[in-house]
C-alpha positions as CSV (number, residue, x, y, z in Angstrom):
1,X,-2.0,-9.2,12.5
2,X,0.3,-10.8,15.0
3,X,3.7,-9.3,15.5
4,X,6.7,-10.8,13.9
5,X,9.7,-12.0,15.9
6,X,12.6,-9.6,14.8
7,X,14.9,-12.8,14.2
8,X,13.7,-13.7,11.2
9,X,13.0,-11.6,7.8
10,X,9.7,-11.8,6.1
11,X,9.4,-12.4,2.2
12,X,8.0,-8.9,0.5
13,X,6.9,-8.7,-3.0
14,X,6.7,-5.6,-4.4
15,X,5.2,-4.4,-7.4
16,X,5.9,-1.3,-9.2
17,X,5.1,0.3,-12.5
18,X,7.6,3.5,-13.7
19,X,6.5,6.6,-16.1
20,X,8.4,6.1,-19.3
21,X,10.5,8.8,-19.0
22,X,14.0,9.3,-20.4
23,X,15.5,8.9,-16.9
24,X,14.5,5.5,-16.9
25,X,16.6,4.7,-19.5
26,X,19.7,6.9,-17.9
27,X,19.0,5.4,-14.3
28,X,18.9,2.0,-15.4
29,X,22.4,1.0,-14.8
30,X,22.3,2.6,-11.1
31,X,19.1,1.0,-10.4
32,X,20.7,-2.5,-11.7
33,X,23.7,-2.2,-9.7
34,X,22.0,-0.8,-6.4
35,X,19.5,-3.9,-7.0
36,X,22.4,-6.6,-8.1
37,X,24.7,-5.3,-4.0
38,X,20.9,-6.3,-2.6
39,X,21.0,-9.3,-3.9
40,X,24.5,-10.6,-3.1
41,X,23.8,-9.3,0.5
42,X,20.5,-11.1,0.7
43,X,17.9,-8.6,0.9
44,X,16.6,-9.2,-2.8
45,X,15.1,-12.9,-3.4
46,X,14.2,-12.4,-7.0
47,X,12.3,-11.0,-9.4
48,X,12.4,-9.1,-13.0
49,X,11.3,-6.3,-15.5
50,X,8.2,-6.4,-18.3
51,X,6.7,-4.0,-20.8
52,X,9.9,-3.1,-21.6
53,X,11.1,-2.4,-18.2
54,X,8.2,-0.1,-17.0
55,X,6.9,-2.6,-14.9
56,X,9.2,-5.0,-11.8
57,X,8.0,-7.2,-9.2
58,X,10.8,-7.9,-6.3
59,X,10.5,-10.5,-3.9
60,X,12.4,-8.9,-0.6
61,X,13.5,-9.6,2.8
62,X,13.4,-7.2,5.3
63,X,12.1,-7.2,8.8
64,X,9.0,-5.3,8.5
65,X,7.5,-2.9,5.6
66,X,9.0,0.2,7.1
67,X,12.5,-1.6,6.3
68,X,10.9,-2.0,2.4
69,X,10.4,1.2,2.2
70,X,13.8,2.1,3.2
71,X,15.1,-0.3,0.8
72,X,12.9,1.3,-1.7
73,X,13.9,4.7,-0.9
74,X,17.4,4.3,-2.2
75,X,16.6,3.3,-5.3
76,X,17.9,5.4,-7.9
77,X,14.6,5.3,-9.4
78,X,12.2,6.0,-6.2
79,X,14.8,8.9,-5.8
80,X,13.9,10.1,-9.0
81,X,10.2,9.7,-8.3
82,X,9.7,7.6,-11.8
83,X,7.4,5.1,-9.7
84,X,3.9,5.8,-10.7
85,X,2.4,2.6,-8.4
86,X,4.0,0.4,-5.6
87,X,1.9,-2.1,-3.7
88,X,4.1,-3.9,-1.2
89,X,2.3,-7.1,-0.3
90,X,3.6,-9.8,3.2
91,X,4.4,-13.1,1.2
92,X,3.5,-15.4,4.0
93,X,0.3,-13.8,3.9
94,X,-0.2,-14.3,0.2
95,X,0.4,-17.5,0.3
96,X,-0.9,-18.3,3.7
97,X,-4.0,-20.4,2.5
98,X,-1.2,-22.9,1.6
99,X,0.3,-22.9,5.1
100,X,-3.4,-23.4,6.4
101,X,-4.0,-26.0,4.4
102,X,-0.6,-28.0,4.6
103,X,-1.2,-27.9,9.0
104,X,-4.5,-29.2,8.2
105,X,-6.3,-25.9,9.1
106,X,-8.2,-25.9,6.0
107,X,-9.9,-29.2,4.2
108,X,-8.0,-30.6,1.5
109,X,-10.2,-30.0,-1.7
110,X,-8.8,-30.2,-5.1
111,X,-8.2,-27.2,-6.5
112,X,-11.2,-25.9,-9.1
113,X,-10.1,-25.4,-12.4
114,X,-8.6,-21.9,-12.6
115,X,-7.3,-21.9,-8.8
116,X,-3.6,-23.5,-8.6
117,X,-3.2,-26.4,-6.5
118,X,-1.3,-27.1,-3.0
119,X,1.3,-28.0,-4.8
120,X,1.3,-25.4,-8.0
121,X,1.6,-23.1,-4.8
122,X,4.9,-24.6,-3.6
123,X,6.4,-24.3,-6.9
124,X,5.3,-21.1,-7.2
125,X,7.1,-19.9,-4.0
126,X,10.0,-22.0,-4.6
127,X,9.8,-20.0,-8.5
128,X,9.6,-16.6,-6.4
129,X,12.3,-17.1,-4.4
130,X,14.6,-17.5,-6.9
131,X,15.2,-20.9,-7.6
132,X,15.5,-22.0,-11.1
133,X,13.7,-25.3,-12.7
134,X,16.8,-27.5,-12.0
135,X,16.9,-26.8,-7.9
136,X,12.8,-27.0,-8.1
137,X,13.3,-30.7,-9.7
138,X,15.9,-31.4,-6.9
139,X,13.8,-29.8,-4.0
140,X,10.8,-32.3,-5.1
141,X,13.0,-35.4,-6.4
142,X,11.5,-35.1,-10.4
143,X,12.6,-34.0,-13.6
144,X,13.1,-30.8,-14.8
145,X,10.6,-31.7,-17.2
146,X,8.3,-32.1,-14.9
147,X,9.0,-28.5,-13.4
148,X,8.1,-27.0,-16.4
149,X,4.8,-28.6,-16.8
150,X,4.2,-27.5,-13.6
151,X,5.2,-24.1,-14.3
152,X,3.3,-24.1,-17.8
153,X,0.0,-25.2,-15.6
154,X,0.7,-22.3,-13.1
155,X,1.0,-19.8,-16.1
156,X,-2.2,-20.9,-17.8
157,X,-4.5,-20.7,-14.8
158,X,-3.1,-16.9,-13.9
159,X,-2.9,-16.2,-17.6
160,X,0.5,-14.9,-17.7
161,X,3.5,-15.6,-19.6
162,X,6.8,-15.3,-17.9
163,X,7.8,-15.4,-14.6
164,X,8.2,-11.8,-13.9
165,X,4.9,-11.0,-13.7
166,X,3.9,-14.3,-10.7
167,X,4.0,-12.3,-8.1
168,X,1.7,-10.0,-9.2
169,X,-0.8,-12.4,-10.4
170,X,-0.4,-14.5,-7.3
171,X,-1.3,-11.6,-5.6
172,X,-4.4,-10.9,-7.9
173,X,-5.5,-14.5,-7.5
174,X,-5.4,-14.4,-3.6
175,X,-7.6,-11.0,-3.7
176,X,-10.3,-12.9,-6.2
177,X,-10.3,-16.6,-4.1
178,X,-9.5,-15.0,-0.4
């Protein structure tokens, strides 16, 4: 893999499930408010909780994966050792078929049914970085609406349900069509 520049931050998601544990519960607010300060200062993109908050995926920017670890290893939970999995996945090079294929590395098929289009992929990035349905409409000039029959496309070909758990299936398609 080719060295990055330190100028500029790569996108990180991570993905982590937590033992359900009574700390959970009592660490929460730390965890929110140590995650909420990363946020205002940049470093956390987006993300969210499911299963009733013993599963996250964070989408980070850091400078290289020992920086994500770092970040990681504040967290009140990490600190608590309440993670029972982490994968830490490069975003660019999750979603780097897209790049290919947008500087005409790659041929431009349609998608098969299942796989998510050139585009479903840019609103899925644009989704995992945080923007909501309204600034996706403005980034591409359509109507909300139109967002969300994107988005409901996107969810039906990874099988998922909300947008917390992208990442992670984004991940998992990459693995099955890479």
């Amino acid at each position: 893999m080719a060295q990055r520049q330190d100028a500029e931050p790569v996108r990180y998601i991570i993905s982590r499930a937590f033992q359900d544990d009574a700390r959970l519960h009592r660490l929460r607010p730390a965890h929110q408010t140590y995650w909420r300060r990363l946020f205002h200062q940049g470093v956390l993109v987006g993300g969210g909780t499911w299963e009733e908050g013993c599963r996250e995926v964070l989408v980070v920017r850091a400078q290289d994966r020992a920086a994500v670890h770092q970040v990681l290893g504040a967290d009140p939970y990490t600190q608590e050792r309440l993670a029972l999995d982490v994968t830490v996945q490069d975003m660019d090079d999750l979603l780097g078929a897209e790049e290919r294929a947008e500087s005409g590395q790659a041929a431009a098929d349609p998608a098969p049914a299942g796989r998510l289009s050139a585009h479903e992929l840019r609103v899925a990035r644009l989704m995992l970085e945080g923007l909501t349905n309204r600034q996706i409409a403005e980034r591409f000039m359509v109507s909300p609406r139109a967002v969300e029959q994107h988005i409901t496309r996107i969810y039906r070909k990874l099988s998922i349900s909300r947008r917390a758990q992208l990442a992670v299936a984004l991940r998992a398609e990459a693995t099955h069509t890479g």
